[in-house]
N, C-alpha and C positions, 0 to 999 in steps of 0.2 A: 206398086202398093200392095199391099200385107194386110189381110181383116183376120183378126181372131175372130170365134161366132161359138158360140154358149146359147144354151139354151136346158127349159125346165130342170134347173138345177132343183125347184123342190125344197127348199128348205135345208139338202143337205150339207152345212157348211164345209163337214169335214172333203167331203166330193170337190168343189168347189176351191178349198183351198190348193191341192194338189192339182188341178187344173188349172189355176192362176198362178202355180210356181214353174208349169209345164209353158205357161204360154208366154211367161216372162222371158224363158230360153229361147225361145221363136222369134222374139224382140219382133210382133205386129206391131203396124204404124197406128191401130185402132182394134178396140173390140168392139161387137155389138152384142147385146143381151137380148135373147129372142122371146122372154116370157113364161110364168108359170115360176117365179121368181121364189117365192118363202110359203108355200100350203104345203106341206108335209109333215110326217112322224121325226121331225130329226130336231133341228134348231133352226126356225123361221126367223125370230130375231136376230141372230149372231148374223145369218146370212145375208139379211135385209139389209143389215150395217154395213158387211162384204159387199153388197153389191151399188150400193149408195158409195160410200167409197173409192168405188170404180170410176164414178161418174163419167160413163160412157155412153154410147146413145141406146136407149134400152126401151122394149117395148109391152105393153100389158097383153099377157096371154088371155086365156079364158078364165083361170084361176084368179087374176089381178081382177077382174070383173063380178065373179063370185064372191070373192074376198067383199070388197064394195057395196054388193045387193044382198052383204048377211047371209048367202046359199049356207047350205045345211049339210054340204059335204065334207067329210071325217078330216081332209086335210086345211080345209078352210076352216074347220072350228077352233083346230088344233095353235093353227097359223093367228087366229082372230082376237083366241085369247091370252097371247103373249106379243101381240105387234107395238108400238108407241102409237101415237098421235102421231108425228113426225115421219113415223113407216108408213101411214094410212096416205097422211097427204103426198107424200113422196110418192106412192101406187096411183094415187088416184090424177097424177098430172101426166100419167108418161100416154103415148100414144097408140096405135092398133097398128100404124104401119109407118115405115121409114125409108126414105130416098134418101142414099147414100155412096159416095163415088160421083159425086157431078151427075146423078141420076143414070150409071151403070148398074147399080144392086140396089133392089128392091127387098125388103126385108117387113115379114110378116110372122104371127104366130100361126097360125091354121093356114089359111092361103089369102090369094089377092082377092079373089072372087067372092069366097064365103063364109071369109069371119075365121072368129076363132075357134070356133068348136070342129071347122073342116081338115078333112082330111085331104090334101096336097096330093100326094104320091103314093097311096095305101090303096085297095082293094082290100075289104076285111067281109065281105062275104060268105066268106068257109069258117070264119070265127077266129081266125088267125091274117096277120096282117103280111101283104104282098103287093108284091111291083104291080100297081092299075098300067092298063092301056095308056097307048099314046093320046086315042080318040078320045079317053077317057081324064086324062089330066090336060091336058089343051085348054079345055074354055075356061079349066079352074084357074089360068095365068090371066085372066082377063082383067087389064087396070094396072100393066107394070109400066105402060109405054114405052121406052126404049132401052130397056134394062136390059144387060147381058147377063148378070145372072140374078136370081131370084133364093133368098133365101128365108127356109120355114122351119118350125120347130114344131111343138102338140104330138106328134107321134111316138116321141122317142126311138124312130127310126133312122140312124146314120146310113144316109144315102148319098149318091150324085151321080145325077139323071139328067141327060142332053133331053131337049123337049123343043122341037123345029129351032134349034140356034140357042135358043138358051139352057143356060146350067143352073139346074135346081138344087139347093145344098139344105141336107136337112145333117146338122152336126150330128144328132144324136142326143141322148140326155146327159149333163150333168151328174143329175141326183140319184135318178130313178130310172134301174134298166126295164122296169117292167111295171105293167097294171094290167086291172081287168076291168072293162067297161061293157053298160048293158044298152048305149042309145050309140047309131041307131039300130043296133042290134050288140046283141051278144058278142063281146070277141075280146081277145088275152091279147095284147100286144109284150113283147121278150126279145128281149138284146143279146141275149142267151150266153153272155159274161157280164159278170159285176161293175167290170171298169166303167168309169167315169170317160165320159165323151164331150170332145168339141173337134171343132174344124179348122181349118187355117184354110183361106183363097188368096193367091197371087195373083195378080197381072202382071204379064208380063210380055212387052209389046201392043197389040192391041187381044191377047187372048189371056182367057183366067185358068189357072191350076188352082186343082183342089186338094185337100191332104187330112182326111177323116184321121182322127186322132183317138186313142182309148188309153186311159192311164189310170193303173193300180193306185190304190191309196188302202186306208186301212176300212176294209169293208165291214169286217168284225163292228168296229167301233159304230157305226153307223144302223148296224142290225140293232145292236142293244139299245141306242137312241128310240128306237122304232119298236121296239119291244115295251120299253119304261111308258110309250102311249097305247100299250094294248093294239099294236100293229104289227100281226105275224104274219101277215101274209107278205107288208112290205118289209119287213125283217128277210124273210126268207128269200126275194127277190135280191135284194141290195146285197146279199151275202152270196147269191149265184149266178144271177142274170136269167132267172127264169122264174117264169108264175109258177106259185104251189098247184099241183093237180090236187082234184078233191079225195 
């Protein structure tokens, strides 16, 4: 079995499309949608459509949750006021976690334990985001049951990390290689190249491969989307893969 696995694509369709012509060539037996779907400076609509479209088993991040409670954050207003009705109810039915494989992959946007706003596999302590402890990502897998691999999204960190037997896969972003957030502290998370990420997992026998993926598309295009909404910092992100320094 073959899982395509996407996640916070963000709004941006153009990302998005060139990652679904990448994964069409992979010919996966399924994708999964890990969340954080249409809030961004790009095209929330177009993508929403992209991703409805898909109709594949797809999960609500934190942003699908903001979106929903009206939050007042810059890509949810952006996202809020160009969505349908039709995009609203389509967010507000998908679910916060998924068992998938006859209950071998577990699929979540933050992690199993702590919701969506949690960080999985991150350390961001220093203000910049790194590989946490063993002792330290453990009890955040609590609630996969007998999942052999575990997959999350929210960081836009493209990872895969053995964790006592199981394989943690965090594709990477779609949309957005980078942000800066201030809860629960201060810290810039950077992919530190533009491309667009997803992942592919095999089985194969009774064990899983994994195969982190990053593919060019036209980032330019994407900058000036993010510009046209007064968004230079994710302008300047999406065209390098790194946060602006001040």
């Amino acid at each position: 079995m073959r899982i395509g696995i996407i996640a916070d694509v963000h709004g941006n369709l153009i990302a998005l499309e060139a990652v679904l012509a990448d994964l069409r060539a992979a010919a996966p037996d399924m994708i999964v949608n890990l969340g954080d779907l249409v809030s961004g400076p790009f095209d929330p609509a177009g993508s929403a459509d992209a991703q409805m479209a898909l109709a594949c088993p797809t999960l609500a991040g934190n942003h699908e949750r903001q979106l929903l409670e009206r939050g007042s954050g810059p890509s949810d207003v952006i996202a809020r006021a160009v969505l349908s009705q039709s995009h609203l109810d389509w967010i507000s039915g998908l679910p916060a976690t998924l068992s998938l494989a006859e209950g071998q992959v577990f699929a979540c946007h933050g992690s199993p334990r702590g919701g969506d706003l949690d960080y999985l596999l991150e350390d961001i302590s220093t203000g910049r985001a790194r590989l946490d402890t063993l002792d330290a990502i453990k009890p955040r897998l609590d609630g996969i049951g007998a999942a052999q691999v575990v997959l999350c999204g929210h960081t836009h960190m493209a990872r895969a990390v053995s964790v006592g037997g199981v394989l943690v896969v965090n594709p990477g972003s779609v949309g957005l290689p980078g942000y800066a957030a201030g809860d629960p502290m201060p810290h810039v998370i950077e992919a530190g190249s533009p491309h667009a990420r997803y992942a592919l997992i095999d089985r194969r026998g009774g064990d899983w491969s994994v195969e982190l993926r990053a593919v060019p598309y036209d980032y330019e295009a994407a900058a000036q989307q993010a510009e046209g909404h007064g968004r230079l910092q994710a302008a300047h992100v999406v065209r390098t893969g790194w946060w602006p320094s001040a």
